[in-house]
C-alpha positions as CSV (number, residue, x, y, z in Angstrom):
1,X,-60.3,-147.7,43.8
2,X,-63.6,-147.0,42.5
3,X,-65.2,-148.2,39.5
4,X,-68.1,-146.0,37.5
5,X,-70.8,-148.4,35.4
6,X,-73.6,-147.0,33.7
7,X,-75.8,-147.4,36.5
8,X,-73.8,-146.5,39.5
9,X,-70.3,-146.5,41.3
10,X,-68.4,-149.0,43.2
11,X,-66.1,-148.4,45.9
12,X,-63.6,-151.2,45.2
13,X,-60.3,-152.6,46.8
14,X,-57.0,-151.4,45.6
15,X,-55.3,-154.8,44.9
16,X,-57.0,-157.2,43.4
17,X,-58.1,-160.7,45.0
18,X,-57.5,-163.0,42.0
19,X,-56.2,-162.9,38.2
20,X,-57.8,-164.6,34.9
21,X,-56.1,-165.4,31.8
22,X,-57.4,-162.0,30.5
23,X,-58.8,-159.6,33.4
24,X,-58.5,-158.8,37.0
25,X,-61.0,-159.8,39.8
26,X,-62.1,-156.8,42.8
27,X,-63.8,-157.2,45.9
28,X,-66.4,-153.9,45.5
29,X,-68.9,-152.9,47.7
30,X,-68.0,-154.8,50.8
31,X,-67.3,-158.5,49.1
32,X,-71.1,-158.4,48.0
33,X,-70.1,-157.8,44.4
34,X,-66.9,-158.4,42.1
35,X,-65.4,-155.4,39.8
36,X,-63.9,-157.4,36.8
37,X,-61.3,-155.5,34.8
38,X,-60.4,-156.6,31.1
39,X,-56.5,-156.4,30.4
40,X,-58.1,-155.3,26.7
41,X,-60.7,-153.3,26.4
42,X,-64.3,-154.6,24.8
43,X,-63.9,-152.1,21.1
44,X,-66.0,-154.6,19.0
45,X,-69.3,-153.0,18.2
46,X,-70.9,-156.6,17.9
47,X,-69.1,-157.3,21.1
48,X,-70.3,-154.2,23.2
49,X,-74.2,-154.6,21.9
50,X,-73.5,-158.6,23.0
51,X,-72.0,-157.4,26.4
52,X,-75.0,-154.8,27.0
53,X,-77.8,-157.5,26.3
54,X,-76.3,-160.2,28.7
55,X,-75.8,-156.9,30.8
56,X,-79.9,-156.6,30.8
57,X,-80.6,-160.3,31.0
58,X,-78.6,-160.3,34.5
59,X,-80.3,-157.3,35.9
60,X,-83.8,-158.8,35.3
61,X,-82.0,-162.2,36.2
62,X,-80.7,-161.0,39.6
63,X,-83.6,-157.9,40.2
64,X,-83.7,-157.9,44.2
65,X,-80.9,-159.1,45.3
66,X,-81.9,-162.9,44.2
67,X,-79.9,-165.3,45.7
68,X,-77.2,-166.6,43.0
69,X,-77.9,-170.3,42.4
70,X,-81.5,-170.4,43.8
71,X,-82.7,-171.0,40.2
72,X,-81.7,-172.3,37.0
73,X,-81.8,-168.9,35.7
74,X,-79.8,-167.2,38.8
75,X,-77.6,-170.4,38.2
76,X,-75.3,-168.4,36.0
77,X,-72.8,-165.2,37.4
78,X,-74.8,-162.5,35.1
79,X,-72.7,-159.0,34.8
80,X,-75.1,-156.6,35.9
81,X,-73.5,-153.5,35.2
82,X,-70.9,-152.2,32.5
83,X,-67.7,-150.1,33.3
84,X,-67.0,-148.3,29.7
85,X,-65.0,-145.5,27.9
86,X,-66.6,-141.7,26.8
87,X,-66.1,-143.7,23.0
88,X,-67.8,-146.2,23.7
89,X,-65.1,-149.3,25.0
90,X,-66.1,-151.7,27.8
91,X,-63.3,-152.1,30.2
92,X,-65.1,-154.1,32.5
93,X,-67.9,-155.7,33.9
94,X,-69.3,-155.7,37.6
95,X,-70.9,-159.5,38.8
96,X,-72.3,-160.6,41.9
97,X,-69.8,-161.9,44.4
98,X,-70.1,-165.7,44.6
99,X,-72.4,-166.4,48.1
100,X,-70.4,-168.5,50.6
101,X,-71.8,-172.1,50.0
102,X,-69.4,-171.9,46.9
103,X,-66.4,-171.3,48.2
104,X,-64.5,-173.7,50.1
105,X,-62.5,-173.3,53.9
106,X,-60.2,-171.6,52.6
107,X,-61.9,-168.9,50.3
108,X,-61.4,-170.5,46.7
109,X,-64.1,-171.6,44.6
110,X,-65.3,-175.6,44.3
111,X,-64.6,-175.8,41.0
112,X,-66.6,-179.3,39.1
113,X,-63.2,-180.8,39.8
114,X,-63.9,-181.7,43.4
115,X,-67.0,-183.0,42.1
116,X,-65.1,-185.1,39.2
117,X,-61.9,-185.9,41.0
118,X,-61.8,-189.3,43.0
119,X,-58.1,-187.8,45.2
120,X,-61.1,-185.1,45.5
121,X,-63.2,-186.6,47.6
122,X,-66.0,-186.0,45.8
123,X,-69.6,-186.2,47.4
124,X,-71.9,-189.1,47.1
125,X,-74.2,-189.8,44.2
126,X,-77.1,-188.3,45.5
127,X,-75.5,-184.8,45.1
128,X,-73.7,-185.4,42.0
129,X,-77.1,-186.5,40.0
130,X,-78.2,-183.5,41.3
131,X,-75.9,-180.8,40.5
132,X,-75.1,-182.3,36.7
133,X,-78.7,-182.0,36.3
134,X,-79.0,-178.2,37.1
135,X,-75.8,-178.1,34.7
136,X,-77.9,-180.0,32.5
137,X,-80.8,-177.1,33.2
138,X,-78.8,-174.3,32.9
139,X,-77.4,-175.3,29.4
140,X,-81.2,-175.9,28.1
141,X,-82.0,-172.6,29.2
142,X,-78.7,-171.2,27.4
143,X,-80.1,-173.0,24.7
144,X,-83.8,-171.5,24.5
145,X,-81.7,-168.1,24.4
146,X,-79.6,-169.6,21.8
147,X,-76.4,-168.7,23.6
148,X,-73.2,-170.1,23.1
149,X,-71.0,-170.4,26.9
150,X,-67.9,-172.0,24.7
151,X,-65.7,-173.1,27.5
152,X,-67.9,-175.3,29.5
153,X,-64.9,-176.7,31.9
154,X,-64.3,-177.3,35.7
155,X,-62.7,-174.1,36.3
156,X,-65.5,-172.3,34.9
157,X,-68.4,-174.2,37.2
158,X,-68.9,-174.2,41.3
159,X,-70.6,-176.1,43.0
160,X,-72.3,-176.4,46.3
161,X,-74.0,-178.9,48.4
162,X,-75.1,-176.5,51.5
163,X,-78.0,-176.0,52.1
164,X,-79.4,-177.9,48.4
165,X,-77.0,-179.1,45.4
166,X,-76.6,-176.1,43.5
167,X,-74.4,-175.0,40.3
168,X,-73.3,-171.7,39.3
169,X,-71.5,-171.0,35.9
170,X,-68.6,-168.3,35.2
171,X,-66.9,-166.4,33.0
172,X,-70.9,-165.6,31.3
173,X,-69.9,-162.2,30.4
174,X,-67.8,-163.5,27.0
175,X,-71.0,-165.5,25.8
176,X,-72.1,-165.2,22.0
177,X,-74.3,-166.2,19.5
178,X,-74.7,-169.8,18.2
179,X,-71.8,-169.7,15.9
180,X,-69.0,-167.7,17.1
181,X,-65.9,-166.9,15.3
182,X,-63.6,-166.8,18.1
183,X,-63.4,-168.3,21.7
184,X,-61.0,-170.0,24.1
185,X,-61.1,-173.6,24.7
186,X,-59.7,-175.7,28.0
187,X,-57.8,-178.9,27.5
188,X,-59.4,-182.2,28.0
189,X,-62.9,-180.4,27.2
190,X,-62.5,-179.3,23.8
191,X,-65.0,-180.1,21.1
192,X,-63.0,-182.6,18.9
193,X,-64.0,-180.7,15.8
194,X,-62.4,-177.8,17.0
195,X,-59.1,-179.9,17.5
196,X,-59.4,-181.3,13.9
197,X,-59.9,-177.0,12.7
198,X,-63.8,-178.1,11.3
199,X,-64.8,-175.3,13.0
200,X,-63.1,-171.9,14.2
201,X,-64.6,-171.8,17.8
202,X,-66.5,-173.6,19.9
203,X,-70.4,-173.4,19.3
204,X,-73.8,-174.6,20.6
205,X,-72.9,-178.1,19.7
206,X,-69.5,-177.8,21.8
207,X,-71.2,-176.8,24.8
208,X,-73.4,-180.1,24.0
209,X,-70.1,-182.2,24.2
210,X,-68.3,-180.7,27.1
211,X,-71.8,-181.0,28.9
212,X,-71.7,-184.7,27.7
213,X,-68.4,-184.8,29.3
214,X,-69.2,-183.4,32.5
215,X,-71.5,-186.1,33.2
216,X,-70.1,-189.0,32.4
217,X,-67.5,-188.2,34.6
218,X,-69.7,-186.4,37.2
219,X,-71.4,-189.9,37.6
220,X,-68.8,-192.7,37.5
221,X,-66.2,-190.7,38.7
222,X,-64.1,-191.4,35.4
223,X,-60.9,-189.6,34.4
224,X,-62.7,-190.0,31.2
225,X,-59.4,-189.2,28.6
226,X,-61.1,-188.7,25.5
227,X,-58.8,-186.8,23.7
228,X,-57.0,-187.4,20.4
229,X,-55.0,-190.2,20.0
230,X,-51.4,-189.9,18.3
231,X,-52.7,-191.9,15.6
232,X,-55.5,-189.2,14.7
233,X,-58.2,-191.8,16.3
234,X,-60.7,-190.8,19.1
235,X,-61.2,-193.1,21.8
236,X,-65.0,-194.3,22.7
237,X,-65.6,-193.9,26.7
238,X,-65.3,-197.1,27.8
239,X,-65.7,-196.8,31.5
240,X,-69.8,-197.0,31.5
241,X,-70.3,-199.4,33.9
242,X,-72.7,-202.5,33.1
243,X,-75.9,-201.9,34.3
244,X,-75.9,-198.3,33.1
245,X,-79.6,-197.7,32.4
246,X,-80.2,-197.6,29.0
247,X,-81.6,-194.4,27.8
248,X,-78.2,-192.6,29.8
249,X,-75.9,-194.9,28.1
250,X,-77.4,-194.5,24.6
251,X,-76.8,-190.7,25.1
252,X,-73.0,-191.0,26.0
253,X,-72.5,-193.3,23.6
254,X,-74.1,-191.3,20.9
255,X,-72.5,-188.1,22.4
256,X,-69.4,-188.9,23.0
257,X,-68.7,-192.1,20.8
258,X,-68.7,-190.0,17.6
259,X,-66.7,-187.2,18.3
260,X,-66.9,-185.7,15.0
261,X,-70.6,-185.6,14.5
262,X,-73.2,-183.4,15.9
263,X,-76.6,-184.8,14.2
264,X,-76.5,-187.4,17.7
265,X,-75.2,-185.4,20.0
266,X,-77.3,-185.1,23.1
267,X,-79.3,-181.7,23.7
268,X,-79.5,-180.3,27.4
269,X,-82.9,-181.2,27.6
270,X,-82.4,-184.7,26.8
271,X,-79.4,-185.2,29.7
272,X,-82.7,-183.9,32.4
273,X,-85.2,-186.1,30.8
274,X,-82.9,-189.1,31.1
275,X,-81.4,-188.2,34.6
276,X,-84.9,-187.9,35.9
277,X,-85.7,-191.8,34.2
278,X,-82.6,-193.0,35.6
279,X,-82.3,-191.8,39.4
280,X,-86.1,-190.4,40.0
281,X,-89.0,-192.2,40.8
282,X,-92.7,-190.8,38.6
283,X,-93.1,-188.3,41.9
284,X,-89.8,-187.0,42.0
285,X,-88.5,-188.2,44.6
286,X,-85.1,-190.1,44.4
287,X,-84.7,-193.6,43.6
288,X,-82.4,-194.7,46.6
289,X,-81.9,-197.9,44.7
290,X,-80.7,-196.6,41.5
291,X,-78.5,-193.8,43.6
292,X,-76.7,-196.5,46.0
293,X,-75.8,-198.4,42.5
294,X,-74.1,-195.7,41.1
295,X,-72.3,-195.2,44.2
296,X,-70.8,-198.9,44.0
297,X,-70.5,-198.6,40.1
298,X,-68.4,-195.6,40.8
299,X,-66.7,-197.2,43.6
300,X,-67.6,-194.3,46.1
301,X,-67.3,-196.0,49.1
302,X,-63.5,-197.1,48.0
303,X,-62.5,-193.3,48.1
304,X,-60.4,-191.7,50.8
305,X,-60.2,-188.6,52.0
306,X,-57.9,-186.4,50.1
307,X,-54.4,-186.6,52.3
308,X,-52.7,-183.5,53.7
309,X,-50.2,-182.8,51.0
310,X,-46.7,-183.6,52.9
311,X,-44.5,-180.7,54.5
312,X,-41.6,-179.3,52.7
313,X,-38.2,-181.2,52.7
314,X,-35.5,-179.7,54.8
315,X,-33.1,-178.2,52.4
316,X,-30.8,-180.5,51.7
317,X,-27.2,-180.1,53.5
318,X,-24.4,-180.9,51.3
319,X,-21.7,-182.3,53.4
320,X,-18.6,-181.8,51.2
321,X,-16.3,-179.2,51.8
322,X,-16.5,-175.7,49.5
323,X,-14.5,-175.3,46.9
324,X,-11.2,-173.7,47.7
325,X,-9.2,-171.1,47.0
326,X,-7.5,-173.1,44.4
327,X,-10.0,-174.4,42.6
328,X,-11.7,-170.9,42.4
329,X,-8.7,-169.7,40.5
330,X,-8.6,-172.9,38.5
331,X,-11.7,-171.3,36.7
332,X,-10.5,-167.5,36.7
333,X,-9.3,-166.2,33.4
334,X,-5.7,-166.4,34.2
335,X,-5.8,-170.1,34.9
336,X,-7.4,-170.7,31.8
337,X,-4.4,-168.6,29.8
338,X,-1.6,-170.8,31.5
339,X,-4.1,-174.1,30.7
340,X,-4.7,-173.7,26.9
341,X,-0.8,-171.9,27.0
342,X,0.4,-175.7,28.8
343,X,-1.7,-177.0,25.9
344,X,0.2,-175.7,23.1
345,X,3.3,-175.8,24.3
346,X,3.1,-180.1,24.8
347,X,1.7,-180.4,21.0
348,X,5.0,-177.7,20.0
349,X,7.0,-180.8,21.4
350,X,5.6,-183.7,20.0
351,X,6.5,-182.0,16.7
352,X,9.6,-181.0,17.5
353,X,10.1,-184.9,18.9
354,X,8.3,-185.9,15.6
355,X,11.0,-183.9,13.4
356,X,13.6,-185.3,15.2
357,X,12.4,-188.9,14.3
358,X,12.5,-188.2,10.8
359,X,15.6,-186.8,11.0
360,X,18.2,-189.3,13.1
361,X,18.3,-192.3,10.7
362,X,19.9,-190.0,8.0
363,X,22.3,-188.8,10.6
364,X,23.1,-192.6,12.1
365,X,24.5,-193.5,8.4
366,X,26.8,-190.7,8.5
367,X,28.2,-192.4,11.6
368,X,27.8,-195.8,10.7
369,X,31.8,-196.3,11.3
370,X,31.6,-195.3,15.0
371,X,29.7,-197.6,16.9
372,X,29.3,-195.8,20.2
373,X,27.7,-193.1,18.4
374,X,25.5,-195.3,16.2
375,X,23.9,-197.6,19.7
376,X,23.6,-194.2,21.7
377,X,21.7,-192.6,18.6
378,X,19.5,-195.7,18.6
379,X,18.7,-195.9,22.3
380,X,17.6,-192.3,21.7
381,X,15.4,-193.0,18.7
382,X,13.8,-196.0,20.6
383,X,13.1,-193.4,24.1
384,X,12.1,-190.4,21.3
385,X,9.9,-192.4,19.5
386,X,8.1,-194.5,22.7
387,X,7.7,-190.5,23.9
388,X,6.0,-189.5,21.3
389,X,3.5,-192.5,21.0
390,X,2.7,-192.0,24.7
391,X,2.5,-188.4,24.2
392,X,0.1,-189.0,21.4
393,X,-2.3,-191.1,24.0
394,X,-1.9,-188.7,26.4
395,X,-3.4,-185.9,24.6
396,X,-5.9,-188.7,22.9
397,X,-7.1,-190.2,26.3
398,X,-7.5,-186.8,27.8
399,X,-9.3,-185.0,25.2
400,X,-11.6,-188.2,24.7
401,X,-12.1,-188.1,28.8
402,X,-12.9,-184.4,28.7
403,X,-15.8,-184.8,26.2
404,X,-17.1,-187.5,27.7
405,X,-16.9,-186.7,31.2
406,X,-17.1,-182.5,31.0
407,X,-18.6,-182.0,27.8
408,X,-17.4,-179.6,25.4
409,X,-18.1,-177.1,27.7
410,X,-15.3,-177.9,30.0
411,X,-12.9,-179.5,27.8
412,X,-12.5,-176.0,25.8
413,X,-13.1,-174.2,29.0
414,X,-15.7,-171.8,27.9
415,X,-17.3,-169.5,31.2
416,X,-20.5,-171.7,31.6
417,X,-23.8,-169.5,31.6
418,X,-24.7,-169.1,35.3
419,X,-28.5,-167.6,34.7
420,X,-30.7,-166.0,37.3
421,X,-31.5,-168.9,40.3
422,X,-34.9,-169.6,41.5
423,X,-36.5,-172.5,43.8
424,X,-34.3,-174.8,45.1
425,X,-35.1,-177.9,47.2
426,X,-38.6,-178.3,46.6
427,X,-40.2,-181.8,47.8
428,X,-43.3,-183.7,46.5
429,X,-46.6,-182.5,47.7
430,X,-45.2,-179.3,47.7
431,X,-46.9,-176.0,45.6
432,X,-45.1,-173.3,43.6
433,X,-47.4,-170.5,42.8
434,X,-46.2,-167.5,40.1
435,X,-47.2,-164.1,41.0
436,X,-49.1,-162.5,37.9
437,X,-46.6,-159.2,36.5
438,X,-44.0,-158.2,34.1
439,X,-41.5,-160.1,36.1
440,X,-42.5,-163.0,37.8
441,X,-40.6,-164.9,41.0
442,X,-41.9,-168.6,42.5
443,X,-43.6,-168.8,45.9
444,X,-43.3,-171.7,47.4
445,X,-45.9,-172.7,50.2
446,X,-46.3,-176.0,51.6
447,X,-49.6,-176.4,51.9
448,X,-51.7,-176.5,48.6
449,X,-55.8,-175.7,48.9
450,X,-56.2,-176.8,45.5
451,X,-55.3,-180.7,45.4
452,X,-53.1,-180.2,42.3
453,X,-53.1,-176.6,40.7
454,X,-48.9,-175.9,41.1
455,X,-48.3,-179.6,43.2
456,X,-44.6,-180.9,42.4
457,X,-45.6,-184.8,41.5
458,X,-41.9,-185.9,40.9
459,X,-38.0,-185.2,41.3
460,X,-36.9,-187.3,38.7
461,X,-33.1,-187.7,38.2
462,X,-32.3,-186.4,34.7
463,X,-29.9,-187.7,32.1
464,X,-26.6,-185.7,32.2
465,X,-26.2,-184.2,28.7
466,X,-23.0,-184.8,26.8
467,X,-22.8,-180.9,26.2
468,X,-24.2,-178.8,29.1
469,X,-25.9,-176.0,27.9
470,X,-29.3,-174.9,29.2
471,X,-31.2,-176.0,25.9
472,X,-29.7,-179.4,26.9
473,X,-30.5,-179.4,30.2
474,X,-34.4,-178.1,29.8
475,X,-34.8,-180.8,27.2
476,X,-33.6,-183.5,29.5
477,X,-35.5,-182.0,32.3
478,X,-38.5,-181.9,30.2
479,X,-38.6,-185.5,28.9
480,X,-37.8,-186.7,32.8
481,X,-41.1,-184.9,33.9
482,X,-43.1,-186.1,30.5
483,X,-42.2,-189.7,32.0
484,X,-43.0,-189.2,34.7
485,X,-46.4,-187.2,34.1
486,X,-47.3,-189.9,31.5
487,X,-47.1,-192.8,35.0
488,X,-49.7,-190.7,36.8
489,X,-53.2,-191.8,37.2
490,X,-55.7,-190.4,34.0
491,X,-57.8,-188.3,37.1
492,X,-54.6,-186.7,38.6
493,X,-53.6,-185.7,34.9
494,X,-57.3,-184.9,33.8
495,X,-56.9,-180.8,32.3
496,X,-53.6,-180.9,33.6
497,X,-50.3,-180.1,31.9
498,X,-46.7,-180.3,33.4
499,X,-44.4,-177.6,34.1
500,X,-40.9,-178.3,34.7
501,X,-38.5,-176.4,36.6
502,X,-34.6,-177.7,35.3
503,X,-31.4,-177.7,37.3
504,X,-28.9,-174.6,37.1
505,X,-26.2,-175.6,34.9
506,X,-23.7,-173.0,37.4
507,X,-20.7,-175.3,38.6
508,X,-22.2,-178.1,36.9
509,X,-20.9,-181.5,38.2
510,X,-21.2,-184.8,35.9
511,X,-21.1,-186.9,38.7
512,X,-23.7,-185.8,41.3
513,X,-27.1,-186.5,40.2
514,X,-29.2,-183.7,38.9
515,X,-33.3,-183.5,39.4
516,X,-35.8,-182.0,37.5
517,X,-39.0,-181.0,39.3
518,X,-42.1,-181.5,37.8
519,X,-45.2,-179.7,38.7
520,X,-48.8,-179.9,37.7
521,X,-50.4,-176.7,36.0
522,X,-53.4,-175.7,34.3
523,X,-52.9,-174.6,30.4
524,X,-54.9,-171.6,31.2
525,X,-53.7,-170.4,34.4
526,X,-51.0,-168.0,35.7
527,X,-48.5,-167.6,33.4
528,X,-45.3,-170.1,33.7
529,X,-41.8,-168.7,32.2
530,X,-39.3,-171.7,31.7
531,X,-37.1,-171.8,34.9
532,X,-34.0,-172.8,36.9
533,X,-33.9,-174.2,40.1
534,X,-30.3,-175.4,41.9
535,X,-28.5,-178.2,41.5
């Protein structure tokens, strides 16, 4: 494939190497630059002068092939050329391909959270300080430009520590103005006035807060849950450890303590000025003092490396015999017929034995002068009438049973939905990945290179519905994985949502257990559809 910008042409790769929420990533040119395809095309005049400035800033930016990272202005992924329509329409943007110190063994990019993450194994202080302080760098400089980012978050930062700490932000080729209309917004790194609709997208001041964030868990290593209570309260971060030094506590606490408020929150500028007091000596160099406390305030030296996720379960070998002939007709149509025809022809009885009962004792007077016939008339009103009443609990007990032990489902025999099935027998530590398209099927590897992007965390046994439908059995499955997603630790859950994967309600059996399977997922990320897996 090959891409023409207005000022040259790309030989790209037919298929691409990664998907956002709204384009499509290329290798081009050998894997030394990316071709980045919007899904929509750019038609907003405001939007295609904004994409031709930042267009300018990252040729000057990157003029001669400078190393991406190298500098606090290089520390951003500039688009340096624009792929656009005869009228006018941007269709996409070509970037510098990340250099290799960003990526990690396996080709994905060290996003902030394996600098945030403890299961991460993050890397000492010394190189945290230093790359939330480039952060810090990068967003003054945004600010001297008075440029809005607008979804400062871990998947839009990468890090590296080889050869020098260095940052480099994404996703620069949707920045805007200071005061934006619209945006996008991750989870867990949301300006709280956005979530309380004061304002209608992230703006200068929202980068300030998600910066403030990134810190504060950059150093201490702190899931940091700020979010919105249920009760409509914010929470103050409470995890500053004592001995903070003063002038970087007073900043998170103004920053982050009142949510709401933007006259105290912390500019970039300030976060460098008090990151240099705090860690730096007057010459620059590091303050190994300062450094090895935050490493035990942070309990560095208590984190393992991050475990190899498990290998997959051997499917599961169900020892009971198939179901037979028999009971494979028991479900046909036919059967069906002769059950509900068995059905009405028992309740046709107990009325005709119900008739009868009013009936006899006018008959017994007629023969009240022959006593044969009179006891013989009464033993058979005393064996009709125990019939009936044991007919009656009969049909009681077993429509009662049914309900209770079937569902409706079964007790009226309706043809249970079987549904399309998907991934079955999936263990913990195990990752389901959706290819991106207009109809998506599970993949199911067993090693995951990200520590929790599609990682089943539980198999929880779900409550068996008293009607067994799928709405039913989603909403069980659901609540099951909300448990158990809610008895995770705050860093394993930090950005994350749950996705949950239900049983198949096909030949649904109340009494075997039935398991959900819960997986981790970014809000953001590759499109989940509610699934089935088997039962």
């Amino acid at each position: 494939m090959r891409l023409v910008g207005r000022f040259g042409g790309y030989d790209c790769e037919d298929a691409p190497f990664a998907r956002g929420g709204t384009a499509s990533l290329y290798l081009a040119e050998g894997a030394t630059l990316v071709g980045k395809c919007y899904d929509q095309p750019i038609v907003d005049e405001s939007r295609i002068r904004m994409s031709g400035e930042l267009c300018a800033l990252g040729r000057n930016t990157l003029r001669g092939g400078v190393p991406v990272g190298s500098t606090v202005a290089t520390s951003l992924c500039w688009p340096i050329d624009l792929i656009d329509r005869p009228d006018g329409a941007i269709t996409g943007v070509i970037l510098p391909a990340l250099p290799g110190g960003f990526l990690r063994d396996k080709g994905t990019p060290r996003s902030l959270d394996f600098l945030l993450m403890r299961r991460a194994a993050p890397p000492p202080a010394e190189i945290r300080v230093r790359v939330v302080r480039r952060l810090a760098e990068v967003f003054a400089w945004l600010d001297e430009l008075r440029l809005v980012h607008g979804d400062l978050s871990p998947k839009n930062v990468v890090w590296t520590a080889d050869p020098e700490p260095a940052v480099c932000v994404i996703d620069v080729d949707g920045m805007s103005p200071r005061a934006p209309s619209t945006g996008v917004a991750t989870p867990g790194w949301m300006d709280p006035r956005l979530v309380e609709g004061q304002i209608p997208a992230h703006d200068h001041f929202s980068d300030r807060y998600a910066l403030a964030l990134a810190i504060y868990r950059g150093l201490f290593l702190t899931p940091g849950n700020l979010d919105r209570r249920t009760d409509g309260t914010w929470p103050k971060p409470t995890a500053i450890p004592e001995g903070t030094p003063a002038g970087l506590r007073a900043l998170l606490l103004a920053t982050l303590g009142n949510p709401l408020s933007t006259e105290d929150r912390a500019s970039p500028e300030d976060w460098v000025l008090a990151l240099d007091s705090a860690f730096y000596r007057g010459d620059g160099t590091p303050d190994r003092h300062a450094l090895d406390w935050l490493d035990e305030a942070a309990g560095y030296d208590e984190i393992p490396p991050t475990p190899a996720p498990p290998a997959p379960a051997p499917p599961l070998i169900r020892t009971d015999p198939p179901p037979s002939s028999a009971a494979r007709i028991a479900r046909s149509p036919a059967a069906i017929a002769v059950k509900w025809l068995a059905r009405v022809v028992f309740g046709l009885l107990l009325l005709a034995v119900s008739f009868v009962l009013r009936v006899v004792p006018s008959l017994r007077r007629r023969f009240d002068a022959v006593p044969w016939i009179t006891r013989e008339m009464r033993y058979a009103t005393e064996g009709l009438t125990m019939v009936f009443f044991v007919g009656i609990g009969i049909l009681f007990a077993y429509g009662l049973g049914s309900a209770i032990v079937s569902g409706i489902y079964d007790f009226f025999e309706f043809d249970l939905p079987a549904g399309p099935k998907s991934t079955a027998n999936l263990a913990v530590g195990d990752c389901v990945f959706y290819h991106p398209g207009p109809s998506t099927a599970p993949v199911v590897v067993g090693d995951c290179d990200d520590p929790h992007w599609g990682q089943v965390f539980a198999l929880p046994v779900i409550v068996n519905p008293p009607v067994v439908t799928e709405p039913t059995v989603s909403q069980a499955s659901q609540e099951a994985c909300a448990t158990a997603f809610t008895a995770l630790p705050g860093e394993t859950r930090q950005g994350m949502i749950h996705f949950t994967f239900y049983p198949n309600i096909a030949n649904w059996d109340p009494v075997l257990p039935h398991r959900a399977s819960c997986l981790l997922a970014r809000p953001d990320g590759i499109p989940w559809t509610d699934s089935r897996v088997d039962s």
